[in-house]
PAVOTI-438798 format. One record per residue (C-alpha): residue in three letters; y, z, x. Coordinates in steps of 0.5 Angstrom, whole numbers, padded with zeros to 4 digits. Each point is the difference from the previous one (the first is absolute). Layout:
residues N
{code: Ala	Y: Y	Z: Z	X: X};
...
***
This chain:
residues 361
{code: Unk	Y: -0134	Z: 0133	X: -0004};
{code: Unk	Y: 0001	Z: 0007	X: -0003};
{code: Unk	Y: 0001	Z: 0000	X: -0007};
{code: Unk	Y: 0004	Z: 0005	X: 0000};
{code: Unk	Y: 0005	Z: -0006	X: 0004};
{code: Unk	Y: 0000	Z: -0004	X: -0007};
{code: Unk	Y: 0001	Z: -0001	X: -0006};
{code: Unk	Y: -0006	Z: -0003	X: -0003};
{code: Unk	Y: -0006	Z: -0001	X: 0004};
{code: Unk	Y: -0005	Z: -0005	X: -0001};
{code: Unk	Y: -0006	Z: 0002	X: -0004};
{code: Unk	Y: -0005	Z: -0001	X: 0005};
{code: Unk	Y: 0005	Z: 0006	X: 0005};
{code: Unk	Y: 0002	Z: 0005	X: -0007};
{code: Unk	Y: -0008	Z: 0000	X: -0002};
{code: Unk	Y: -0003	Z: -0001	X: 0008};
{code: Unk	Y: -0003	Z: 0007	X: -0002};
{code: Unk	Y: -0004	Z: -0003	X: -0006};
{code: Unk	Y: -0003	Z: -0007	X: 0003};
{code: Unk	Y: -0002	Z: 0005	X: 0006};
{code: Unk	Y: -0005	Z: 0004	X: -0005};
{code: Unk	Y: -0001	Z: -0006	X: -0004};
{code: Unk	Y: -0003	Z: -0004	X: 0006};
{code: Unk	Y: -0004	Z: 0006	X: 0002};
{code: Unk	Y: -0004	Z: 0000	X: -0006};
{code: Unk	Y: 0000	Z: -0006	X: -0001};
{code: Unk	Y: -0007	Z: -0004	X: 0001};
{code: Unk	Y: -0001	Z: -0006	X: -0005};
{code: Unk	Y: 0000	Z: -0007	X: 0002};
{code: Unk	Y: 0008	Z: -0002	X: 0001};
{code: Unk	Y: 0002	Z: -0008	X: 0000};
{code: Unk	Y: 0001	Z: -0002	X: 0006};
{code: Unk	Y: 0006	Z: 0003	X: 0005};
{code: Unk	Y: 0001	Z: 0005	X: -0006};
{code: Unk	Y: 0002	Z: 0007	X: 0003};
{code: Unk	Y: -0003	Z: 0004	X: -0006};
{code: Unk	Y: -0005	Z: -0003	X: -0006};
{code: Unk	Y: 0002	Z: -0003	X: -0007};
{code: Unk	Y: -0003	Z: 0007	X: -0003};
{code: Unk	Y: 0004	Z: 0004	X: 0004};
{code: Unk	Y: 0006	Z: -0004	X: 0000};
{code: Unk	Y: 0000	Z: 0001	X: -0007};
{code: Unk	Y: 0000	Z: 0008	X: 0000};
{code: Unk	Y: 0006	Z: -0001	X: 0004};
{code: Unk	Y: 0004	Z: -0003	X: -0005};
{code: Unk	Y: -0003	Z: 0003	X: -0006};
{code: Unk	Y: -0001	Z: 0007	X: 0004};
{code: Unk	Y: -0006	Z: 0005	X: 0000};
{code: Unk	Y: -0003	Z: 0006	X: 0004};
{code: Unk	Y: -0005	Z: -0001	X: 0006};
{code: Unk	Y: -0006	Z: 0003	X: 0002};
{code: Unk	Y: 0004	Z: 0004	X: 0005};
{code: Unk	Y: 0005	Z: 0002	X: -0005};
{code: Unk	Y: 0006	Z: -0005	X: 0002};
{code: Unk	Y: 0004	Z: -0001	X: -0005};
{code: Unk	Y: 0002	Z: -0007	X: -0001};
{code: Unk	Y: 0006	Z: -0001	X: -0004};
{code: Unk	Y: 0001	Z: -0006	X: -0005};
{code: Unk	Y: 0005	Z: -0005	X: 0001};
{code: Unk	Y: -0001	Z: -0003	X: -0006};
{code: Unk	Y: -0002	Z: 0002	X: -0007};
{code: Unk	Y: -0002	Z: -0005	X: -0005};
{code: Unk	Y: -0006	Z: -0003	X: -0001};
{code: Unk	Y: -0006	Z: 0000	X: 0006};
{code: Unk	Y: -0003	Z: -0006	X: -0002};
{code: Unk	Y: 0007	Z: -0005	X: 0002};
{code: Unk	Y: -0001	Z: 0004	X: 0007};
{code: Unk	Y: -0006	Z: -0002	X: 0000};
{code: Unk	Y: 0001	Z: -0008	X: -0002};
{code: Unk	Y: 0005	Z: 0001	X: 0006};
{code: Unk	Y: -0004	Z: 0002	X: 0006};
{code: Unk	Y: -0006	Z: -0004	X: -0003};
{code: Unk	Y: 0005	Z: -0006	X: 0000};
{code: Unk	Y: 0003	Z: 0001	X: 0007};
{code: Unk	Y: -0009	Z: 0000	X: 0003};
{code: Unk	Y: 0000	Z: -0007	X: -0003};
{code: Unk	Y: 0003	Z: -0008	X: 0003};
{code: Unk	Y: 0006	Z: 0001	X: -0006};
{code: Unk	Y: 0006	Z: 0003	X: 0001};
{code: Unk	Y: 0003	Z: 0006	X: -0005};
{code: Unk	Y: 0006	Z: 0000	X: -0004};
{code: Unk	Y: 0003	Z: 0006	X: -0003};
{code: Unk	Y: 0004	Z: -0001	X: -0006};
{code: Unk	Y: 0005	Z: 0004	X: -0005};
{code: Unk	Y: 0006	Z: 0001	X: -0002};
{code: Unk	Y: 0005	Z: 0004	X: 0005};
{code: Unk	Y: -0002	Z: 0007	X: 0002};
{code: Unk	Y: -0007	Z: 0000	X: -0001};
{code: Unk	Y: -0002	Z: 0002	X: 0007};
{code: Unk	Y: -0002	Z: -0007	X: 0002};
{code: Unk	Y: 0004	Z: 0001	X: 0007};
{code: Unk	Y: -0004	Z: 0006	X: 0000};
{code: Unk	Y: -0008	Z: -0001	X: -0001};
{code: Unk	Y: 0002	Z: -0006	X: 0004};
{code: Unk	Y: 0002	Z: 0004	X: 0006};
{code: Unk	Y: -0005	Z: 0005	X: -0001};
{code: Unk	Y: -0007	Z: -0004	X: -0001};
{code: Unk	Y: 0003	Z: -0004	X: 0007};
{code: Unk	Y: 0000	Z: 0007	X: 0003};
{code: Unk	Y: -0006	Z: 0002	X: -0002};
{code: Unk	Y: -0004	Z: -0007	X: 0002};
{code: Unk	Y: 0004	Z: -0003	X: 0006};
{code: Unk	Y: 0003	Z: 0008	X: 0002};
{code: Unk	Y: 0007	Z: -0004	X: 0001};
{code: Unk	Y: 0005	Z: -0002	X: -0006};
{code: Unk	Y: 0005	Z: -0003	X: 0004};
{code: Unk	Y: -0002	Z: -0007	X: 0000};
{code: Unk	Y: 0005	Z: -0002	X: -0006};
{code: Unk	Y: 0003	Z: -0006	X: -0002};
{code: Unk	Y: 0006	Z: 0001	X: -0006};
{code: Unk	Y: 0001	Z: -0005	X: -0004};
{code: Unk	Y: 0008	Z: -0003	X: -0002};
{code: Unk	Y: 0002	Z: -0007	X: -0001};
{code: Unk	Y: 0001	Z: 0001	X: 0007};
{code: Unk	Y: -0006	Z: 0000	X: 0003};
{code: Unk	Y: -0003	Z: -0006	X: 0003};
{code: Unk	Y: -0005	Z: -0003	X: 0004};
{code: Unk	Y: 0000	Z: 0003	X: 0006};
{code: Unk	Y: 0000	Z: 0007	X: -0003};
{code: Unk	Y: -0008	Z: -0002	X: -0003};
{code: Unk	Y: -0003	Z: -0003	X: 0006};
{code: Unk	Y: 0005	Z: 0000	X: 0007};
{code: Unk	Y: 0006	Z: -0002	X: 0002};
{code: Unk	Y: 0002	Z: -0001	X: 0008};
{code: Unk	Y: 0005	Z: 0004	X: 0005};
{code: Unk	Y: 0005	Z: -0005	X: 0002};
{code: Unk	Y: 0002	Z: 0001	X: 0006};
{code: Unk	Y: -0007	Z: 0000	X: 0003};
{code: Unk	Y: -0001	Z: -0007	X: -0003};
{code: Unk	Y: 0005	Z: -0003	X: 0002};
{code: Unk	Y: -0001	Z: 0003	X: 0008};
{code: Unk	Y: -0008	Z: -0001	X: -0001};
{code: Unk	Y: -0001	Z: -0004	X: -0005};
{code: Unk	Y: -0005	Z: 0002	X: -0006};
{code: Unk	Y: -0005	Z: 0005	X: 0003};
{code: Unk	Y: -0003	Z: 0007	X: -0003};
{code: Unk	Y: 0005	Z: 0003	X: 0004};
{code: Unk	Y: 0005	Z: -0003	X: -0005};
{code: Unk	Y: -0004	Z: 0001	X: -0007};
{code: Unk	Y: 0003	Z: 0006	X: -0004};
{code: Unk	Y: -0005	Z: 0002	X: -0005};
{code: Unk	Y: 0001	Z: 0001	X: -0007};
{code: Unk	Y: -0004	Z: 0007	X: -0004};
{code: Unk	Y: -0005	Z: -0005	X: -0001};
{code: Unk	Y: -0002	Z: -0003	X: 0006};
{code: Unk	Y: -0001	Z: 0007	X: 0002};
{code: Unk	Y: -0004	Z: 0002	X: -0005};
{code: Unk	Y: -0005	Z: -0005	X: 0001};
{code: Unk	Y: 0000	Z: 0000	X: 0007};
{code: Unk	Y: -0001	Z: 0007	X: 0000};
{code: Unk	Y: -0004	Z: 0000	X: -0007};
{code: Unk	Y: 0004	Z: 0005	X: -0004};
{code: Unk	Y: 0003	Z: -0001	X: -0007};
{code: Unk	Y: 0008	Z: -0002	X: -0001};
{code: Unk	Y: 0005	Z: 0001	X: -0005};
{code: Unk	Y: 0004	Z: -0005	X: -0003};
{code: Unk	Y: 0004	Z: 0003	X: -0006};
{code: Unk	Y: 0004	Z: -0003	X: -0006};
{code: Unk	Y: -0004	Z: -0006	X: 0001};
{code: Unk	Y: 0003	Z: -0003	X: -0005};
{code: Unk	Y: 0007	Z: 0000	X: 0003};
{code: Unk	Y: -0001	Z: -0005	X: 0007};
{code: Unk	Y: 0002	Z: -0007	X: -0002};
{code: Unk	Y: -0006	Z: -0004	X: -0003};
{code: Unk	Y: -0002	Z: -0006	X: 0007};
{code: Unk	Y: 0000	Z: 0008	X: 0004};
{code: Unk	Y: -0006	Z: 0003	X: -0005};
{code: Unk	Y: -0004	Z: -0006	X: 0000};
{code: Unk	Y: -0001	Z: 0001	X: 0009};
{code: Unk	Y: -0004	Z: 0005	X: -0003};
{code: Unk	Y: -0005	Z: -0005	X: -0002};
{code: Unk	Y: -0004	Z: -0001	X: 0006};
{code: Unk	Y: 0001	Z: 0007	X: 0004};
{code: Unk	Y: -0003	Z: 0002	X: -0007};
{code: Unk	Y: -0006	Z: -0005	X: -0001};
{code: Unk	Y: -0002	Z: -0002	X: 0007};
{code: Unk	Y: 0002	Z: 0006	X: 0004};
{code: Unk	Y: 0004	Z: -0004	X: 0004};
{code: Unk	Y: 0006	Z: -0001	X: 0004};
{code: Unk	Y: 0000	Z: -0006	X: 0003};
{code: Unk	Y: 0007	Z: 0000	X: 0006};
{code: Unk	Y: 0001	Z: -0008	X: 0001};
{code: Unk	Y: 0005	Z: 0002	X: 0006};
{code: Unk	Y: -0005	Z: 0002	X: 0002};
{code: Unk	Y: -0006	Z: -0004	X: -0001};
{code: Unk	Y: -0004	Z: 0006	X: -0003};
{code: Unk	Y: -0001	Z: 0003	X: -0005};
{code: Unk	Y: -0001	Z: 0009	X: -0002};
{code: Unk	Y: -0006	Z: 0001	X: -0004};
{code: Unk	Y: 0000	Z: 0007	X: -0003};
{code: Unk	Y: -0005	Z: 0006	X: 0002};
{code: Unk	Y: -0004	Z: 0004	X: -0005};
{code: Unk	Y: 0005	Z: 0005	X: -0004};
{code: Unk	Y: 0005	Z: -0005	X: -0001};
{code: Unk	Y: 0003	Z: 0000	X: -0007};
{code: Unk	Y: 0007	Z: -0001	X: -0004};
{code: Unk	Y: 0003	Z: 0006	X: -0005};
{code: Unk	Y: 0005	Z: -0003	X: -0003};
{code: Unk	Y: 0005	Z: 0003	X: -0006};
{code: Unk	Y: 0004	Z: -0003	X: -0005};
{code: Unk	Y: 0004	Z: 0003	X: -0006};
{code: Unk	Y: -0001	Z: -0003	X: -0007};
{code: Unk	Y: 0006	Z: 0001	X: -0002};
{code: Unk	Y: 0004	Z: -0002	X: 0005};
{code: Unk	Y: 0006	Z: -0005	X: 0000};
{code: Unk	Y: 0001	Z: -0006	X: 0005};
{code: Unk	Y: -0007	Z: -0001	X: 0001};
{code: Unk	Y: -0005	Z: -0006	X: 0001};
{code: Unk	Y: -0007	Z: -0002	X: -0003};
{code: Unk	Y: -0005	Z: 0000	X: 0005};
{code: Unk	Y: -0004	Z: -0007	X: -0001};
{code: Unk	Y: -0007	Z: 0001	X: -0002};
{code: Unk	Y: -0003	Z: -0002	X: 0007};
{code: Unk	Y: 0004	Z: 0007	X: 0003};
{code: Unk	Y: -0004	Z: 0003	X: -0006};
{code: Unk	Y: -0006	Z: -0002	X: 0001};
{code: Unk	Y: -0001	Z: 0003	X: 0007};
{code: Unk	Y: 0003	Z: 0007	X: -0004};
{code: Unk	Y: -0004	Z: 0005	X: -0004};
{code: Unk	Y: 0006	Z: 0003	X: -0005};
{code: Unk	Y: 0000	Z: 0007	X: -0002};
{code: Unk	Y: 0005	Z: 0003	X: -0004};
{code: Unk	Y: 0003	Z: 0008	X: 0000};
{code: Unk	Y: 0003	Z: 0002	X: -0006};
{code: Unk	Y: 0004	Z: 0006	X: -0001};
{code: Unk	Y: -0003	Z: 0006	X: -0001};
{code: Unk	Y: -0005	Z: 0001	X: -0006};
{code: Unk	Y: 0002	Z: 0008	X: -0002};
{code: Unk	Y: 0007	Z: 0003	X: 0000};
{code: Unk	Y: -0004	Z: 0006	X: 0004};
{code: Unk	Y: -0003	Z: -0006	X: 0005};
{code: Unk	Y: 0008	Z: -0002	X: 0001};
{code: Unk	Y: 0003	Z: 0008	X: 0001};
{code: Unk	Y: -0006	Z: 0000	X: 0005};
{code: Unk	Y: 0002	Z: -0006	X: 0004};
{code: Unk	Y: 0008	Z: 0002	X: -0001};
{code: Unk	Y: -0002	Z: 0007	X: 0003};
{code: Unk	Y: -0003	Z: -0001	X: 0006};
{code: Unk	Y: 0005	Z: -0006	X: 0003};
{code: Unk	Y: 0005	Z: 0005	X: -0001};
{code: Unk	Y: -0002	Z: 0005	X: 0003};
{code: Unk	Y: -0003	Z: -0005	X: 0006};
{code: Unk	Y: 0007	Z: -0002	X: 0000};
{code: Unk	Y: 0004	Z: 0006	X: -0001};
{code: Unk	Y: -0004	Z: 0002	X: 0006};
{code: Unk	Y: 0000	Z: -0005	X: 0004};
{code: Unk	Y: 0009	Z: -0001	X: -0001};
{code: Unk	Y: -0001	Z: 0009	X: 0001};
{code: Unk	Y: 0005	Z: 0001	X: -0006};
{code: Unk	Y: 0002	Z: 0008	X: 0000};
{code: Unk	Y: -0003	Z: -0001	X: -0008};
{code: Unk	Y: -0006	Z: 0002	X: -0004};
{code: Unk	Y: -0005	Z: -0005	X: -0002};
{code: Unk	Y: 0003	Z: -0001	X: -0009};
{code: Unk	Y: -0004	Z: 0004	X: -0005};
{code: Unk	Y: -0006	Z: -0004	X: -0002};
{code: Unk	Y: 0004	Z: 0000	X: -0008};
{code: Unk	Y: 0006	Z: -0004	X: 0003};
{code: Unk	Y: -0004	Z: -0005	X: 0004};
{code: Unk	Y: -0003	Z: -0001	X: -0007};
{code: Unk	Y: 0006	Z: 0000	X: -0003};
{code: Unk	Y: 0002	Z: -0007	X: 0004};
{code: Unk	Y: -0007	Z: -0003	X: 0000};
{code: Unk	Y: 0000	Z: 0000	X: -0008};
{code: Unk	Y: 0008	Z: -0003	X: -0001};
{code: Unk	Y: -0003	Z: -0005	X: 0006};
{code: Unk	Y: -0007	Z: -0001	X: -0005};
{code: Unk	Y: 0003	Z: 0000	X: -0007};
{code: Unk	Y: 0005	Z: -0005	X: 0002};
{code: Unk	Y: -0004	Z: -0004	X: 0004};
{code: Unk	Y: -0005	Z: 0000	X: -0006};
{code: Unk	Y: 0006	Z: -0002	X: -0004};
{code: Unk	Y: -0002	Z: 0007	X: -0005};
{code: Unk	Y: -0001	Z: 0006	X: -0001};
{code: Unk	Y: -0006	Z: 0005	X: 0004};
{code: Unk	Y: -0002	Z: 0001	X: -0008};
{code: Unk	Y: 0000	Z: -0007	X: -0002};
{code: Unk	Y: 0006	Z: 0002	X: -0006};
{code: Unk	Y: 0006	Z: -0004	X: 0003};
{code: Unk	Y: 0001	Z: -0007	X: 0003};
{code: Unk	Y: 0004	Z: 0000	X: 0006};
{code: Unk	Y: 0004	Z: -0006	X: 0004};
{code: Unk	Y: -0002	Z: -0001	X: 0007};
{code: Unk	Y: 0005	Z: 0000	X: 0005};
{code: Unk	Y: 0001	Z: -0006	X: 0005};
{code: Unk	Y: -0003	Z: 0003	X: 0006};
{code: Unk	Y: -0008	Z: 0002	X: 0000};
{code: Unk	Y: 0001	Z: 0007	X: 0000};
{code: Unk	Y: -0006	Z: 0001	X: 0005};
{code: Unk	Y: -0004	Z: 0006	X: 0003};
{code: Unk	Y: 0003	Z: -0001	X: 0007};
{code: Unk	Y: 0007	Z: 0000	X: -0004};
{code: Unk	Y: -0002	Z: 0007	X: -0003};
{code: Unk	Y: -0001	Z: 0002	X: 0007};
{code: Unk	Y: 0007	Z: -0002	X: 0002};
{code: Unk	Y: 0003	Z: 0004	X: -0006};
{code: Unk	Y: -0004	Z: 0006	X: 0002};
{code: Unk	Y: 0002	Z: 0000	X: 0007};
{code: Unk	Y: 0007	Z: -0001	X: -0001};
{code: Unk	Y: 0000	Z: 0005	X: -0005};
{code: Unk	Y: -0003	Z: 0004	X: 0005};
{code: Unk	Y: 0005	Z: -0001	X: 0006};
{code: Unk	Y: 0006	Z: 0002	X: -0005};
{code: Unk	Y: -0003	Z: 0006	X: -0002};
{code: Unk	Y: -0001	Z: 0002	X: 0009};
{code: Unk	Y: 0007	Z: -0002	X: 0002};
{code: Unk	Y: 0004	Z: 0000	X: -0007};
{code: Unk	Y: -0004	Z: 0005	X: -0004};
{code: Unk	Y: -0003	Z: 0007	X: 0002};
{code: Unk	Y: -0007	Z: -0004	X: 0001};
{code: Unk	Y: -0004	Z: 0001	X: -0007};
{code: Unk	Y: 0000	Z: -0007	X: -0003};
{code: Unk	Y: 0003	Z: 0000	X: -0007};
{code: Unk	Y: 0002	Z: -0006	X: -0006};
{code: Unk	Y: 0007	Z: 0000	X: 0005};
{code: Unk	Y: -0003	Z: -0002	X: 0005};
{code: Unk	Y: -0004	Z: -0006	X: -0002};
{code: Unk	Y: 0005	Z: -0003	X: -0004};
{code: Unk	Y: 0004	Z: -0004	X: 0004};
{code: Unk	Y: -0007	Z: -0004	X: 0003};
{code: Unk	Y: -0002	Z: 0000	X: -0007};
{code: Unk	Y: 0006	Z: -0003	X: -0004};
{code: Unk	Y: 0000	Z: -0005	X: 0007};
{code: Unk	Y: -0007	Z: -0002	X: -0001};
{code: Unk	Y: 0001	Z: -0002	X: -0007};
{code: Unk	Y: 0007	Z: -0003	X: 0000};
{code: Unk	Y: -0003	Z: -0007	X: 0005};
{code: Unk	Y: 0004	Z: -0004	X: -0005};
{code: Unk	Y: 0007	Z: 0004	X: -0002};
{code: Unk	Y: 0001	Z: -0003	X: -0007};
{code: Unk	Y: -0008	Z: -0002	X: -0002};
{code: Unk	Y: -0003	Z: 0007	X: 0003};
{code: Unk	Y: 0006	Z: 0004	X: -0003};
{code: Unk	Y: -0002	Z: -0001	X: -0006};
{code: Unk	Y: -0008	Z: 0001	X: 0000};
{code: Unk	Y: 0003	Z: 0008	X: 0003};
{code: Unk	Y: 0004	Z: 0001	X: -0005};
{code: Unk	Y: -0005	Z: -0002	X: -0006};
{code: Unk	Y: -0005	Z: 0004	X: 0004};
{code: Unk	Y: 0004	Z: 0006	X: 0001};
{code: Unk	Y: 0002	Z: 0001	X: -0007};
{code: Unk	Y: -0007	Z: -0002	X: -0003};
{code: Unk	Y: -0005	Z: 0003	X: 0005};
{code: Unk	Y: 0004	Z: 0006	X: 0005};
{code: Unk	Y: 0004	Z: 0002	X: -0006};
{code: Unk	Y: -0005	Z: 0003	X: -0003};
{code: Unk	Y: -0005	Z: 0004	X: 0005};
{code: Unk	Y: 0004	Z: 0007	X: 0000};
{code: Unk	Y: -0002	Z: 0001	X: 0007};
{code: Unk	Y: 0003	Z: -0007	X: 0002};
{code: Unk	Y: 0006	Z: 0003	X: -0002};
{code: Unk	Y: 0003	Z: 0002	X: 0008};
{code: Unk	Y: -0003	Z: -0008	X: 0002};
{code: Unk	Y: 0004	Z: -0003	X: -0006};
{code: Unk	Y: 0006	Z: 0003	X: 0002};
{code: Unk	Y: -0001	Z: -0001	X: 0007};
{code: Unk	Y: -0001	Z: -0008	X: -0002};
{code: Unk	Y: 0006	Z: 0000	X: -0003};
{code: Unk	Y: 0004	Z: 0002	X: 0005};
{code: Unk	Y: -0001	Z: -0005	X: 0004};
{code: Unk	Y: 0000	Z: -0006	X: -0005};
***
């Protein structure tokens, strides 16, 4: 499909150009039915420049060594869990790192509390198995079964949220390598490169406890926010430009100073003080996360393209702003109000951002 016809395209279709050259350089052992090999799906996700002068461009900026637990978790028998609290791209390297290894990220199973059974191993189409009976004509497979069919990596997001009876039917397919089909009388052994990716918020309310068996077959890797406030703007700047790109907003992409502006209110706040250290603040409901940073930036630059004259300014980031904070509208008006006069009031060149801020109070 082309991408222009879409409004997100897969991570394996949007950087198909960067895998290709990856591949043609690529001549270290790979597991087996990896497209590409661990240290060259790490330059993936980290970035770096080929012999060829190929430039490959991150997809996460953080710590290289959580990557590299990463990828050396999906070579082995246990399964990879990423963990975080929301908006530190889980959903994200997931994707990606199934993009580079299995060359597809679509093999997906999302996680509510309705997902049942059928959605982790099979289910039947049910017209064909009354007329035939149980046949494999009639099996519908699930991500899963096709993932070890065709030994390639599945995504299970917000593991967490599927009903506990549900996760435990991971066991088996985790330890064995095995789907048995009792209708059947068969069973789904899985080929090489079969693997589970699964994604779980720390925060996250409504959830339920994995039991220690699931965890025993899952190595746990935790994201955490970004380190730096230059490491945040970094990754703020880039997914909205990719997205002003992507969405074509008639906009220039926001000043660097703006999206600084944003990511430190979102840090201080988060942090419950001040980017100095000298005063303490009150944390809002909400996680104020780096993707909710994102989400601001955007929608302040939206506004600048259709409603404004297509320079970002303070007018057009405080609307997402103010919503960003304002989860709870008694608890977290409280924590703005104390934040602006005791943070924003004082930075003489915030003064436009306050004012702006009030007005939408």
């Amino acid at each position: 499909m082309n991408t222009e016809t879409v409004l997100r395209p897969h991570a394996e279709v949007t950087f198909a150009a960067e895998l290709t050259a990856l591949a043609a350089v690529d001549h270290a052992p790979r597991p087996g039915s990896w497209r590409l090999s661990p240290q060259a799906v790490r330059t993936y996700l980290l970035g770096g420049t080929l012999a060829d002068g190929t430039v490959i461009t991150p997809k996460y900026i953080g710590a290289a060594r959580l990557i590299e637990v990463a990828i050396a978790t999906l070579a082995t028998d246990r399964a990879l869990l990423l963990v975080g609290v929301p908006g530190t791209a889980k959903s994200w390297v997931a994707e990606h790192l199934a993009a580079a290894i299995s060359g597809v990220s679509t093999l997906l199973v999302q996680g509510t509390a309705g997902t049942d059974e059928n959605q982790l191993r099979y289910g039947w189409n049910y017209a064909r198995l009354l007329a035939e009976g149980p046949s494999e004509a009639a099996l519908v497979p699930s991500p899963v079964l096709v993932g070890m069919r065709e030994g390639r990596l599945v995504r299970v997001e917000e593991l967490t949220r599927i009903p506990s009876e549900v996760q435990d039917s991971l066991i088996t397919l985790l330890s064995e390598k095995t789907m048995p089909v009792p209708e059947l009388a068969t069973e789904v052994q899985a080929r090489p490169g079969f693997n589970v990716i699964a994604t779980s918020n720390l925060r996250d309310r409504g959830t339920n406890d994995l039991s220690a068996a699931l965890l025993r077959r899952f190595n746990i890797v935790t994201l955490p926010t970004p380190e730096t406030l230059e490491d945040e703007v970094e990754i703020v700047r880039r997914r909205v430009h990719d997205l002003g790109r992507a969405l074509a907003l008639p906009a220039e992409t926001p000043p660097l100073a703006e999206i600084r502006r944003i990511v430190t209110v979102f840090r201080e706040l988060r942090d419950g003080r001040s980017v100095d250290g000298r005063t303490k603040l009150k944390s809002p409901s909400g996680s104020m996360s780096t993707a909710e940073a994102v989400s601001v930036v955007t929608h302040g630059l939206a506004h600048a393209a259709y409603f404004g004259d297509g320079q970002v300014r303070a007018d057009d980031l405080a609307p997402g702003l103010v919503g960003a904070i304002l989860k709870d509208p008694n608890q977290d008006r409280v924590v703005l109000d104390e934040y602006l006069k005791t943070v924003v009031k004082d930075r003489e060149e915030w003064r436009d951002l306050l004012r702006a801020c009030l007005d939408h109070l």
